[in-house]
C-alpha positions as a LaTeX table, in Angstrom:
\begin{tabular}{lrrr}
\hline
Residue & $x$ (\AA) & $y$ (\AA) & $z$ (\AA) \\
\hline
Unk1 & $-25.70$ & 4.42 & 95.73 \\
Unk2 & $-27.78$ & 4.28 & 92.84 \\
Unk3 & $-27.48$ & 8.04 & 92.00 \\
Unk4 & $-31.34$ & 7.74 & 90.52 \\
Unk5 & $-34.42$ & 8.69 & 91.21 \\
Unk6 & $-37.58$ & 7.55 & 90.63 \\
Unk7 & $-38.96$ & 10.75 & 88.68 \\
Unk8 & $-35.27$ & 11.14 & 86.71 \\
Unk9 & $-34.57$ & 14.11 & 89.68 \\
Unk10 & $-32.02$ & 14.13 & 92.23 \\
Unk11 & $-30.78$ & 11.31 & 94.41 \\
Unk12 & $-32.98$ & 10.66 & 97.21 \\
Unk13 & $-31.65$ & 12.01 & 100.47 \\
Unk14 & $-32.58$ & 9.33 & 102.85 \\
Unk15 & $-30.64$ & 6.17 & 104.22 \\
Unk16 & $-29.62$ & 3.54 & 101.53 \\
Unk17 & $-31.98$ & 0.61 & 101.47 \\
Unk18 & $-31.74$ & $-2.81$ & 99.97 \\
Unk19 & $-34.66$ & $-4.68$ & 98.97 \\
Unk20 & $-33.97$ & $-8.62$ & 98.74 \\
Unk21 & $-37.05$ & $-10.55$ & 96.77 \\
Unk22 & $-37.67$ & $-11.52$ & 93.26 \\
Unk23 & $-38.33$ & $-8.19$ & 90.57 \\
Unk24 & $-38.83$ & $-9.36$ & 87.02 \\
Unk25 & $-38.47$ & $-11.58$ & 85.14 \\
Unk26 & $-40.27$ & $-13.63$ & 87.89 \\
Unk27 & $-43.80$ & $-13.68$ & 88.07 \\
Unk28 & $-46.30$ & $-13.35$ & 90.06 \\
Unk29 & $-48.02$ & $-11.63$ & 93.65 \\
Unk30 & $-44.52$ & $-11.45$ & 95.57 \\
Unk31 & $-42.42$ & $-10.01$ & 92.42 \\
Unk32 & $-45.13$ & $-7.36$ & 91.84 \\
Unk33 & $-44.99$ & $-6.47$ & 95.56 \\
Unk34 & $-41.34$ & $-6.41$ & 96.02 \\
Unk35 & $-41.20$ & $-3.89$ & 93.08 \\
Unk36 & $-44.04$ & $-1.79$ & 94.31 \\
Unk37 & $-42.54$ & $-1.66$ & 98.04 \\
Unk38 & $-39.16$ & $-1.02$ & 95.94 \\
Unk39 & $-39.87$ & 1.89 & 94.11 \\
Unk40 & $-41.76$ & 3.59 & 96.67 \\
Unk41 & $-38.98$ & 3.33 & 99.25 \\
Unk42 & $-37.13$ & 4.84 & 96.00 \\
Unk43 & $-39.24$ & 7.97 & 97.07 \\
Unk44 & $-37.07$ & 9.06 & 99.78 \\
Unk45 & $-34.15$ & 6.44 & 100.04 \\
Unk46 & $-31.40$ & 5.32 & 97.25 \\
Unk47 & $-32.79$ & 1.54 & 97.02 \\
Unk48 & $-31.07$ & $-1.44$ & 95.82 \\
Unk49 & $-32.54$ & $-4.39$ & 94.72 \\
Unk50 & $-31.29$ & $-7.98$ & 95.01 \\
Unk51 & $-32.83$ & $-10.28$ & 92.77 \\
Unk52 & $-32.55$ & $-14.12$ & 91.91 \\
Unk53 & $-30.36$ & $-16.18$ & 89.37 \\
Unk54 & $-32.58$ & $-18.79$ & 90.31 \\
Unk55 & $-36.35$ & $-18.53$ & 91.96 \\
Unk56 & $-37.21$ & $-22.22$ & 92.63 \\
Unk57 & $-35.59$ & $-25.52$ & 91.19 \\
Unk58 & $-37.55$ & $-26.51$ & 88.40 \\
Unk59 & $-38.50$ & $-29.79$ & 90.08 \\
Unk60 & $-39.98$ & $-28.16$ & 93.39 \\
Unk61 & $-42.00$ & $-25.50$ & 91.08 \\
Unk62 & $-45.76$ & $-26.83$ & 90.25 \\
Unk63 & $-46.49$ & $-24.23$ & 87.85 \\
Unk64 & $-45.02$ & $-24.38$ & 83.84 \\
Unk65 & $-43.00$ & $-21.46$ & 84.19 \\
Unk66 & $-41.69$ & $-19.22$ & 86.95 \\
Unk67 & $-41.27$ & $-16.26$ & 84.39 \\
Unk68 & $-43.32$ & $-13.42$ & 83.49 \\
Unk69 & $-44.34$ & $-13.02$ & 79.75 \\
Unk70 & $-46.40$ & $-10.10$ & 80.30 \\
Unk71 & $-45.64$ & $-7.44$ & 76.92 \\
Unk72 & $-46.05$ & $-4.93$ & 80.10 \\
Unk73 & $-43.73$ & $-6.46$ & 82.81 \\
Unk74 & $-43.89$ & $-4.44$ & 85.78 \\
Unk75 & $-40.18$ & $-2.07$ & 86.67 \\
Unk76 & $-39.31$ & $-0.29$ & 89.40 \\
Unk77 & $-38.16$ & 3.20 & 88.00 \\
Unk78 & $-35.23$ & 4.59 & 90.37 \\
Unk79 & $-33.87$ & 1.41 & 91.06 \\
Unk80 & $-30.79$ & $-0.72$ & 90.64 \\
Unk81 & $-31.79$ & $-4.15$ & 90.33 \\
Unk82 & $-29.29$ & $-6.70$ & 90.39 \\
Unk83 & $-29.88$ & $-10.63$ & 89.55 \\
Unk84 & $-27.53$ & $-12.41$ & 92.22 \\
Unk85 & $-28.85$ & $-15.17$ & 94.09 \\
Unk86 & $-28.94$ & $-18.36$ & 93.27 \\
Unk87 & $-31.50$ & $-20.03$ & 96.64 \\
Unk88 & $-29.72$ & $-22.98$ & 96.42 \\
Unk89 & $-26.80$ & $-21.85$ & 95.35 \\
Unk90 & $-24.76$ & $-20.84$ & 98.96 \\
Unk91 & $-21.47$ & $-19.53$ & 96.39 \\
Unk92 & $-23.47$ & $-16.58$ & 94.90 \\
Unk93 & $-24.49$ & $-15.76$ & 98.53 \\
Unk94 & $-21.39$ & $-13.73$ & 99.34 \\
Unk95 & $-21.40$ & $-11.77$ & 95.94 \\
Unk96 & $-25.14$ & $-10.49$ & 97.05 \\
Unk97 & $-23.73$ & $-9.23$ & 100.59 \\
Unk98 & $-20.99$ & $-7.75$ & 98.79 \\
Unk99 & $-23.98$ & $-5.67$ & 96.87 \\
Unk100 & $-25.39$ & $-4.82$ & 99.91 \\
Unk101 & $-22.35$ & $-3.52$ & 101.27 \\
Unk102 & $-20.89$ & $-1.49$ & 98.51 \\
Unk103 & $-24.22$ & 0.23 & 98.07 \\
Unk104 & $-23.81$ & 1.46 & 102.26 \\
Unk105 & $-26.82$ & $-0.19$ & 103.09 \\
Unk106 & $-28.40$ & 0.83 & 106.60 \\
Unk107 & $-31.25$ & $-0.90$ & 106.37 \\
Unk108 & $-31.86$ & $-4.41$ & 104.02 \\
Unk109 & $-36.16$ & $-5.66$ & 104.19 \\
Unk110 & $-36.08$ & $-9.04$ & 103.42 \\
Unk111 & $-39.26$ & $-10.56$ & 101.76 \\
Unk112 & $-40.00$ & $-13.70$ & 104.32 \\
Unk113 & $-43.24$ & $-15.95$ & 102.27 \\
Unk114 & $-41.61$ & $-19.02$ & 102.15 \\
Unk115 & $-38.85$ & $-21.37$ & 104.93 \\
Unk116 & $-37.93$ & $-22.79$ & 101.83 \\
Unk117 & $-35.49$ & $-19.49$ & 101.36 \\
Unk118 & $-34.41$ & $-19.12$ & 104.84 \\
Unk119 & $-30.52$ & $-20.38$ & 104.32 \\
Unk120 & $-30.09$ & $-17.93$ & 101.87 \\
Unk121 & $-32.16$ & $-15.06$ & 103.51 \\
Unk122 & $-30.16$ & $-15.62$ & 106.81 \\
Unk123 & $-26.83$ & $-15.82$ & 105.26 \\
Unk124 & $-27.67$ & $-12.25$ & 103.61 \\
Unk125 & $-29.02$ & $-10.87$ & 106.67 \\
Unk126 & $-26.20$ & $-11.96$ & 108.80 \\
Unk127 & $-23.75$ & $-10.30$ & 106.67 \\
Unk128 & $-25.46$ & $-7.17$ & 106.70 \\
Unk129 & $-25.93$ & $-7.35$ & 110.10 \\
Unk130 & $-22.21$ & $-7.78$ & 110.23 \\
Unk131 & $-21.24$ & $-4.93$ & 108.11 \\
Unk132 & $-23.77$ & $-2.92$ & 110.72 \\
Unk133 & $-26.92$ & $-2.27$ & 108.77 \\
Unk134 & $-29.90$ & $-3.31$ & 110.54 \\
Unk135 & $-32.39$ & $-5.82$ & 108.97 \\
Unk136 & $-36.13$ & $-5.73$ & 108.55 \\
Unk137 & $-38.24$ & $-8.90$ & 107.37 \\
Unk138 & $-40.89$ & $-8.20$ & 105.90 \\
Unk139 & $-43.47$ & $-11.42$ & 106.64 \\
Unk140 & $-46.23$ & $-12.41$ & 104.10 \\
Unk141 & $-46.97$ & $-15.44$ & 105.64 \\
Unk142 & $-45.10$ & $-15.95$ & 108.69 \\
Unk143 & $-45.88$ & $-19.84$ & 108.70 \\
Unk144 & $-46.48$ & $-21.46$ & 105.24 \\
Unk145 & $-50.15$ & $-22.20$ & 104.22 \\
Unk146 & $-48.65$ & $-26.02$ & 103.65 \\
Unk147 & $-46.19$ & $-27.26$ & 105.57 \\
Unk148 & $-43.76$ & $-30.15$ & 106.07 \\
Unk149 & $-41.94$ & $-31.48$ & 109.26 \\
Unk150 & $-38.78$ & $-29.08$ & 108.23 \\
Unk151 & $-40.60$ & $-26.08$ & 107.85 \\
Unk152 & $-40.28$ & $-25.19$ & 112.33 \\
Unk153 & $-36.78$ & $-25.62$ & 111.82 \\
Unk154 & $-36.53$ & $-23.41$ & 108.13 \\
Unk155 & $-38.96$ & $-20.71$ & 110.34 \\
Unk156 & $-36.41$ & $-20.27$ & 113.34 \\
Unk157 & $-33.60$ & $-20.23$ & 110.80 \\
Unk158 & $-34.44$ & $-17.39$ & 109.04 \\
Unk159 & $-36.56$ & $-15.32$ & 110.87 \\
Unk160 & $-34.06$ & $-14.89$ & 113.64 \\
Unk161 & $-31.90$ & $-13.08$ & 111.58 \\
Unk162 & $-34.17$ & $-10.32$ & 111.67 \\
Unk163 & $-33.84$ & $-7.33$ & 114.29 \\
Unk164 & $-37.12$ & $-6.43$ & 113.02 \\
Unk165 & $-40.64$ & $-7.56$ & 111.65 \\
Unk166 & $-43.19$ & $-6.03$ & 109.54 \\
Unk167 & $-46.35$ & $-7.81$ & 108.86 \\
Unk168 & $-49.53$ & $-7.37$ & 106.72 \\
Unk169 & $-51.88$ & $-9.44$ & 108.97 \\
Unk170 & $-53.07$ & $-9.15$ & 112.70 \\
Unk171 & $-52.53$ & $-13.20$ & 113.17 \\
Unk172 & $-49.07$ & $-13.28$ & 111.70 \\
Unk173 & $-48.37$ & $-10.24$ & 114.34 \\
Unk174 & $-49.54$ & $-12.42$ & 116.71 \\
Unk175 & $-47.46$ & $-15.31$ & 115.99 \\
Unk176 & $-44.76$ & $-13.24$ & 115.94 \\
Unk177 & $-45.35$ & $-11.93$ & 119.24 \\
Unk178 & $-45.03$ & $-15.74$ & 120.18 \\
Unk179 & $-41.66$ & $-16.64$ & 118.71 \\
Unk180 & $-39.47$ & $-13.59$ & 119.32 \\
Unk181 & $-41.33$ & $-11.27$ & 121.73 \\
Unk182 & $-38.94$ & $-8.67$ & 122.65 \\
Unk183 & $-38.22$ & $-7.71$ & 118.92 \\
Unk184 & $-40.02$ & $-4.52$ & 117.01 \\
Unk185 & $-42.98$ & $-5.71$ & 114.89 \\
Unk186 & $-45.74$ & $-3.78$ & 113.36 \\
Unk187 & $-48.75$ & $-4.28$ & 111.07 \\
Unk188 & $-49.41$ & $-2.74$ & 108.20 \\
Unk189 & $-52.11$ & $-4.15$ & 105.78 \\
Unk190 & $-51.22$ & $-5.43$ & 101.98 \\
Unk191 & $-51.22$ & $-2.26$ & 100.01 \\
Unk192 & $-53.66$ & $-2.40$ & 97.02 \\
Unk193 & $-52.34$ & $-3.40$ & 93.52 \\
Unk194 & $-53.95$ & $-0.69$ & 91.25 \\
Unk195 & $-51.41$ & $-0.72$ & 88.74 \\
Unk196 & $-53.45$ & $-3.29$ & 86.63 \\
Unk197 & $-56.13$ & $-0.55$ & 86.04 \\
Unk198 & $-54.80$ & 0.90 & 82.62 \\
Unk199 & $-57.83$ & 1.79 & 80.97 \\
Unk200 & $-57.03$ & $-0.49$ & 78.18 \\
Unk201 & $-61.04$ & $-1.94$ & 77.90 \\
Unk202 & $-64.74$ & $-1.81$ & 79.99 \\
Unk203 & $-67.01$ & $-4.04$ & 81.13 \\
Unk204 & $-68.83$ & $-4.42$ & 77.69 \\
Unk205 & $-65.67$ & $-5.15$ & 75.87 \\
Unk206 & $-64.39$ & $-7.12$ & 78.56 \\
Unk207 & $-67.35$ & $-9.45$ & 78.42 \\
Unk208 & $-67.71$ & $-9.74$ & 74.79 \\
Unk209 & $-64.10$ & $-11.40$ & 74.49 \\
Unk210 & $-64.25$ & $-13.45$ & 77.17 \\
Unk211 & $-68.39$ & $-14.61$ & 76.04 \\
Unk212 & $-69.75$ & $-13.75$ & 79.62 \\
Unk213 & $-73.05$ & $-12.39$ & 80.24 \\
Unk214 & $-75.54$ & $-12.30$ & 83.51 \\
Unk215 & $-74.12$ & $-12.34$ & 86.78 \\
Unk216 & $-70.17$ & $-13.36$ & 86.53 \\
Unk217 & $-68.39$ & $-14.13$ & 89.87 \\
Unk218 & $-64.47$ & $-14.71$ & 89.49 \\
Unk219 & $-62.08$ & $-16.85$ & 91.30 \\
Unk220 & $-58.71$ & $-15.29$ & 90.59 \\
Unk221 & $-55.09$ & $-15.93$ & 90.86 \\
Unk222 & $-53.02$ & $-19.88$ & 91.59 \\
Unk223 & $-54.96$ & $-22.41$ & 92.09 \\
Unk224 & $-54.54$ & $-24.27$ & 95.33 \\
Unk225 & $-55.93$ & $-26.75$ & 97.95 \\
Unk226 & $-56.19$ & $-23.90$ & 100.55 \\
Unk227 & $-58.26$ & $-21.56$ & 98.53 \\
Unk228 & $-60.94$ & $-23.25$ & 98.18 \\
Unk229 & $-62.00$ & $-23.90$ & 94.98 \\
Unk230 & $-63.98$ & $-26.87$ & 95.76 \\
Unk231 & $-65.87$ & $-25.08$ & 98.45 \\
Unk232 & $-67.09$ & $-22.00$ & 95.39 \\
Unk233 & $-67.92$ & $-24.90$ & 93.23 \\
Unk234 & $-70.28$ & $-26.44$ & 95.69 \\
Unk235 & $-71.62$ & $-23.34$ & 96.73 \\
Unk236 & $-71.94$ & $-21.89$ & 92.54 \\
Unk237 & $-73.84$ & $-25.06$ & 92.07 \\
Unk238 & $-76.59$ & $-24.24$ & 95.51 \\
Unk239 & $-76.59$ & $-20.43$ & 94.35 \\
Unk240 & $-77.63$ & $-21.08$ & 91.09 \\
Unk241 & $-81.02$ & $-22.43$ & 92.06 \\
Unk242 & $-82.00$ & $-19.05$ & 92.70 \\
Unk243 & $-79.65$ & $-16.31$ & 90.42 \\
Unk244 & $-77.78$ & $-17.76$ & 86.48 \\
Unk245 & $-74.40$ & $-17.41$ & 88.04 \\
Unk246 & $-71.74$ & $-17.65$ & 86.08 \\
Unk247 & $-68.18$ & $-18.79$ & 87.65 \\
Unk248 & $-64.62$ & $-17.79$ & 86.38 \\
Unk249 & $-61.72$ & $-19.54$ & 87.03 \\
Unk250 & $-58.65$ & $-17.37$ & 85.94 \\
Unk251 & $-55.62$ & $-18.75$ & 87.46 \\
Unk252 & $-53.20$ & $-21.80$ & 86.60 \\
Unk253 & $-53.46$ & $-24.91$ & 88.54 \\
Unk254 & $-50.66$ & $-25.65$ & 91.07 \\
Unk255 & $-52.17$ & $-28.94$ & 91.68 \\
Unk256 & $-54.04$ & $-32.28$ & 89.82 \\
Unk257 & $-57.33$ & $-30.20$ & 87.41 \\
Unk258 & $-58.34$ & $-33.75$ & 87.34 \\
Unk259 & $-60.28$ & $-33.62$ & 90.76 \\
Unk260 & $-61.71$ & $-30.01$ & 89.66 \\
Unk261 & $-63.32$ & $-30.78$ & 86.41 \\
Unk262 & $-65.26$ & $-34.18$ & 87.76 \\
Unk263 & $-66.36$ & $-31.79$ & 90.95 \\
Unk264 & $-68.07$ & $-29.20$ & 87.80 \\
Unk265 & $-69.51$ & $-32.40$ & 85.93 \\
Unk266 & $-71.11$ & $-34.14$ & 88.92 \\
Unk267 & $-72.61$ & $-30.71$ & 90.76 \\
Unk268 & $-74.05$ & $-30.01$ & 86.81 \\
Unk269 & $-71.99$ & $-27.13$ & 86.27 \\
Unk270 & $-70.46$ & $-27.33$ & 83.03 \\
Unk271 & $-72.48$ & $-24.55$ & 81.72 \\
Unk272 & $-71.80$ & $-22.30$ & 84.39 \\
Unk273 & $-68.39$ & $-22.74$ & 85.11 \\
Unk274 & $-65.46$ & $-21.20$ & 83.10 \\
Unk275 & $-62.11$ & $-22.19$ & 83.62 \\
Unk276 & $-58.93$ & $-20.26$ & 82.14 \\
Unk277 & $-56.30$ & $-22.51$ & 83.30 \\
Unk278 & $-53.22$ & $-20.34$ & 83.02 \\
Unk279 & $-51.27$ & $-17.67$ & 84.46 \\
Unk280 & $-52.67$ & $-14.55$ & 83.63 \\
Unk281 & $-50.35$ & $-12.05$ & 82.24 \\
Unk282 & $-50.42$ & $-8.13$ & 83.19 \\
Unk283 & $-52.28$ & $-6.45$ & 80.62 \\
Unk284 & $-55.21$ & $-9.17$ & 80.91 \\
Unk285 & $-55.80$ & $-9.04$ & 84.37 \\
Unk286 & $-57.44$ & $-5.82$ & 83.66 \\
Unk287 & $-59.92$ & $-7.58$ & 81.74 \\
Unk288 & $-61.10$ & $-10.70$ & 83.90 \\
Unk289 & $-61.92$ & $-7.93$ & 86.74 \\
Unk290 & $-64.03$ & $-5.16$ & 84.68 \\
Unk291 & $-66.04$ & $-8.27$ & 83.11 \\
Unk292 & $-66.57$ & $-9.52$ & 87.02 \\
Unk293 & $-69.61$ & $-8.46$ & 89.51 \\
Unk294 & $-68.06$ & $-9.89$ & 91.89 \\
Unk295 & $-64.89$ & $-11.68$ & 93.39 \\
Unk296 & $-64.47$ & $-14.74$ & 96.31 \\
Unk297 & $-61.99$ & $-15.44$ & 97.93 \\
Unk298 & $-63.25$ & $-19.23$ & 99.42 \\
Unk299 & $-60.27$ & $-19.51$ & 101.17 \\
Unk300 & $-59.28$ & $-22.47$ & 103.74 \\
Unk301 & $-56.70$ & $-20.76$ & 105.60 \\
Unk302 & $-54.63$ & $-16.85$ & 104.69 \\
Unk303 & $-53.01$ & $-14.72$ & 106.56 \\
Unk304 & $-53.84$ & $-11.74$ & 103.11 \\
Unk305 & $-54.01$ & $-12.12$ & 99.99 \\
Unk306 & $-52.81$ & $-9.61$ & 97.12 \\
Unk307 & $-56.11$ & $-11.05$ & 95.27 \\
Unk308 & $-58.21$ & $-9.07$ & 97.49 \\
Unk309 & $-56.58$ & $-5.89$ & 96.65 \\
Unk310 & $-56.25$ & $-6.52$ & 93.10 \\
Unk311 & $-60.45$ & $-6.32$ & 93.26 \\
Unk312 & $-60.38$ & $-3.15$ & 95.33 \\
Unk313 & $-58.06$ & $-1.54$ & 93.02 \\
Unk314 & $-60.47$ & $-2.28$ & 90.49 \\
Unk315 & $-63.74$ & $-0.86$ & 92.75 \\
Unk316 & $-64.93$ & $-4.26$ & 92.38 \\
Unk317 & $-66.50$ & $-5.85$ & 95.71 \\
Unk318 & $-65.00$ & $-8.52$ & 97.53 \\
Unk319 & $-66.38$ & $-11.78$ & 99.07 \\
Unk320 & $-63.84$ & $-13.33$ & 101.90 \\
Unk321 & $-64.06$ & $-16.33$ & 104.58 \\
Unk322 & $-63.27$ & $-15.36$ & 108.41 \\
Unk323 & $-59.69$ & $-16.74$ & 108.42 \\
Unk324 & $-56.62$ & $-15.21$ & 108.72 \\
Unk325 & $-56.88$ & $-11.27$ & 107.38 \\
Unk326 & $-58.75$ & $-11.27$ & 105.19 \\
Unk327 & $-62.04$ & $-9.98$ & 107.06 \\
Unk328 & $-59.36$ & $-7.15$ & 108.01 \\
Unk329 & $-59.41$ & $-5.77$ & 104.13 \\
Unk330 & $-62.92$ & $-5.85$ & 103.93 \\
Unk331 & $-65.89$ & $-3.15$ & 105.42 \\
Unk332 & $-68.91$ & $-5.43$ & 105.72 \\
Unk333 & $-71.45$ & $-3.91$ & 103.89 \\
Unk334 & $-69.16$ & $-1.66$ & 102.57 \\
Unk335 & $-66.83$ & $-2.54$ & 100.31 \\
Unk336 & $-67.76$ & $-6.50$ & 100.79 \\
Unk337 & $-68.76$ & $-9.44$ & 103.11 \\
Unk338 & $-67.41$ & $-12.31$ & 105.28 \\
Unk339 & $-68.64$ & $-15.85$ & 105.19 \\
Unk340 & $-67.74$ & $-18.65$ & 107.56 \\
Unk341 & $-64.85$ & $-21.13$ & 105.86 \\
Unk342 & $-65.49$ & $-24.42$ & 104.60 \\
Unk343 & $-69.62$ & $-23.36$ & 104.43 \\
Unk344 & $-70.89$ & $-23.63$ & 100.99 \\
Unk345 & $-74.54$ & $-23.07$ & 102.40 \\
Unk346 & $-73.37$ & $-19.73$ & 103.96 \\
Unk347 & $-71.54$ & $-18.78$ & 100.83 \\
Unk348 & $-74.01$ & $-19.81$ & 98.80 \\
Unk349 & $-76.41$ & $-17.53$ & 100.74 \\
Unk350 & $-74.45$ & $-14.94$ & 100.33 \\
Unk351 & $-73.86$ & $-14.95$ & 96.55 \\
Unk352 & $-77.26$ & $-15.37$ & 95.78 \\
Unk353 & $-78.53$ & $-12.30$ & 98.10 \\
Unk354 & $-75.45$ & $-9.88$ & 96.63 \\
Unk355 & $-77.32$ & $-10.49$ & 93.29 \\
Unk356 & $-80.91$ & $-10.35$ & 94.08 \\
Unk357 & $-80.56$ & $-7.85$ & 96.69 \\
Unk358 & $-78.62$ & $-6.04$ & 93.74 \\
Unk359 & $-75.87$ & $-4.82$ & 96.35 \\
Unk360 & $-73.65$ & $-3.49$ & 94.02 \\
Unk361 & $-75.34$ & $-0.16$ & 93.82 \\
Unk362 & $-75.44$ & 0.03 & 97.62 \\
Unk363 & $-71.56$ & $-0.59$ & 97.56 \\
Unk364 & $-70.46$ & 1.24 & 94.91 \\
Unk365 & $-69.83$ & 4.66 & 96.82 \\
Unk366 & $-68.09$ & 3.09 & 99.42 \\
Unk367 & $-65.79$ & 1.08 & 96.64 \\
Unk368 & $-64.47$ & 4.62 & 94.88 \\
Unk369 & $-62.30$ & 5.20 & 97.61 \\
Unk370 & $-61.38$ & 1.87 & 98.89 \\
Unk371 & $-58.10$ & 0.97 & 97.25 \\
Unk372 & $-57.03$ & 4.58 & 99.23 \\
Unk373 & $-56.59$ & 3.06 & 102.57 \\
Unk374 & $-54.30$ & 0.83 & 101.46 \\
Unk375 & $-51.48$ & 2.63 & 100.07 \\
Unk376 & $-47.77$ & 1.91 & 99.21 \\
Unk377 & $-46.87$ & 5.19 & 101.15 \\
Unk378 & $-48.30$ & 3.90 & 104.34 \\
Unk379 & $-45.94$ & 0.92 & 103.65 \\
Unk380 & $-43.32$ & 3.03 & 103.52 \\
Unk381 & $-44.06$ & 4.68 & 106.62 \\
Unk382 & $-43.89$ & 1.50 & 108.41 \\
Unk383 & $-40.62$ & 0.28 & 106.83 \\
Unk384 & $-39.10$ & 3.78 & 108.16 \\
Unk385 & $-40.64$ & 3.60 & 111.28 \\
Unk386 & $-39.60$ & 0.41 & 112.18 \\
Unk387 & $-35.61$ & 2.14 & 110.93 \\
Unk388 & $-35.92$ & 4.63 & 113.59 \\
Unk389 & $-37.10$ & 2.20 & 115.94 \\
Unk390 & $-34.01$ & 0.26 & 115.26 \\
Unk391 & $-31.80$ & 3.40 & 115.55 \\
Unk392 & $-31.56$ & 4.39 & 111.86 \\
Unk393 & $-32.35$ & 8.33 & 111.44 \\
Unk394 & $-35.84$ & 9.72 & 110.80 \\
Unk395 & $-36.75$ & 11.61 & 107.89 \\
\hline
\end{tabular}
């Protein structure tokens, strides 16, 4: 038991829960959400949380670090985080399910985004299976966005250790619907991340620091094949024959610039395009989104994206390609708009109209609430759902 609670009260009076992901120091979209869904199962459950000794090998990791060196690291207040797995390391394995046992787990979520974890996410979920908790995975991309011929195998590997799935996508519940059909699944979309918002600057001073003026559209988060990037640039460059757009790049590169900064030279765009090749620490992603208008997600393929909600959390409209769920996080018209994939033209079309048509102000009602339907408490309700479901009591 952890014997605290989030607000410094009382234990929580709910089933124990163990959370198994990486918290801090790691970086990045699945550390912040694995602390956020930890602390607000911490509402009503004592929560555990099994972390990593080691993330990634260095030599599989593209980035320059795996570690957050944000001054304001995210934490997960009423919870016992313990560093304990090694992925590759199968001897620290059994000192994690000993966690998980002395802490009476009944129910351990497991944070499925990647087969590349799946021997060490099975060997925990086995033993807690064993020691007769029941085991949720929780599935941010139920298939990887790149894979490799091992990856069918990895899949089957881990995700059969689940007795449950909870996913944030309706084509990942689909797929899952495939592969093990008479298990409990549910969808519940990616909460939105509006811990960012701290207040700490505005638009104006946002701007002047970062030299941006006119119309500013931002790309945000790890670069990658699948996003995209190419298809903005193309579509930046056709836009820009009718509105000054300027483009920000905030995200480090997980693959060759190279290919990038030749794209930006040869469509004329060196003026126009701004590129902040690095990862982007907590207290500045604040400032990229109040200097934005707008934010585009060009993306190849997805099944969600944390990006999205970042921009909601922020009231900032939202630009998405039909693919995966991301059209599910977005209210045409509303709180944004969907373009076709791989379509430069259509994006282009629609970047150009959001500024002449000056659509902000017609979205900008609909954007004060939109971060509200997408709460960590509805998480939570899912996660507890899915408990009773699997015979764990209700609250």
């Amino acid at each position: 038991m952890t014997g605290v609670a989030p607000h410094g009260g009382a234990t929580p009076g709910g089933y124990p829960i163990a959370v198994f992901g990486p918290f801090h120091p790691y970086r990045g979209g699945i550390a912040h959400h694995t602390t956020l869904l930890a602390s607000t199962l911490a509402e009503a459950h004592p929560v555990l949380g099994i972390n990593f000794t080691r993330l990634y090998p260095n030599r599989l990791f593209p980035g320059r670090t795996q570690f957050d060196d944000s001054t304001a690291p995210l934490g997960a207040p009423g919870v016992r985080i313990e560093r304990l797995v090694d992925s590759i390391g199968p001897h620290t394995w059994p000192r994690a399910a000993r966690a998980v046992r002395s802490h009476g787990t009944r129910l351990l979520v497991v944070q499925w985004w990647h087969p590349f974890f799946a021997p060490a996410c099975r060997a925990l979920a086995s033993s807690a299976r064993r020691a007769g908790a029941r085991v949720l995975f929780l599935c941010h991309n139920v298939l990887p966005h790149e894979r490799s011929h091992l990856d069918a195998a990895l899949v089957r590997l881990g995700l059969g250790a689940a007795d449950a799935f909870l996913v944030q996508s309706a084509g990942d519940l689909e797929t899952l619907a495939k592969l093990y059909p008479s298990r409990p699944r549910a969808h519940t979309p990616h909460p939105a991340y509006t811990f960012f918002a701290r207040g700490t600057t505005d638009r104006g001073r946002s701007r002047a620091v970062l030299q941006l003026d006119g119309p500013v559209v931002l790309f945000f988060g790890l670069v990658r094949a699948y996003k995209g990037l190419d298809v903005l640039l193309h579509a930046v460059a056709q836009a820009r024959e009718r509105v000054p757009i300027t483009l920000v790049v905030a995200g480090e590169f997980y693959e060759e610039r190279k290919p990038y900064d030749e794209l930006v030279r040869r469509l004329g765009l060196e003026d126009a395009v701004r590129i902040h090749d690095r990862y982007i620490p907590n207290e500045d992603v604040e400032m990229y989104f109040r200097a934005a208008d707008l934010v585009v997600l060009p993306y190849r393929s997805a099944t969600q994206s944390g990006i999205a909600q970042i921009a909601l959390g922020f009231e900032i409209p939202v630009i998405v390609t039909r693919t995966g769920g991301l059209p599910e996080v977005i209210r045409e018209g509303e709180t944004g708009f969907v373009v076709p994939p791989e379509n430069p033209a259509a994006l282009a079309t629609a970047l150009a109209d959001f500024f002449i048509q000056d659509r902000v102000a017609r979205l900008r009602p609909h954007l004060r609430d939109a971060a509200d339907a997408f709460s960590w408490a509805t998480m939570r309700r899912s996660v507890e759902q899915l408990g009773t479901t699997l015979g764990l009591p209700s609250l």
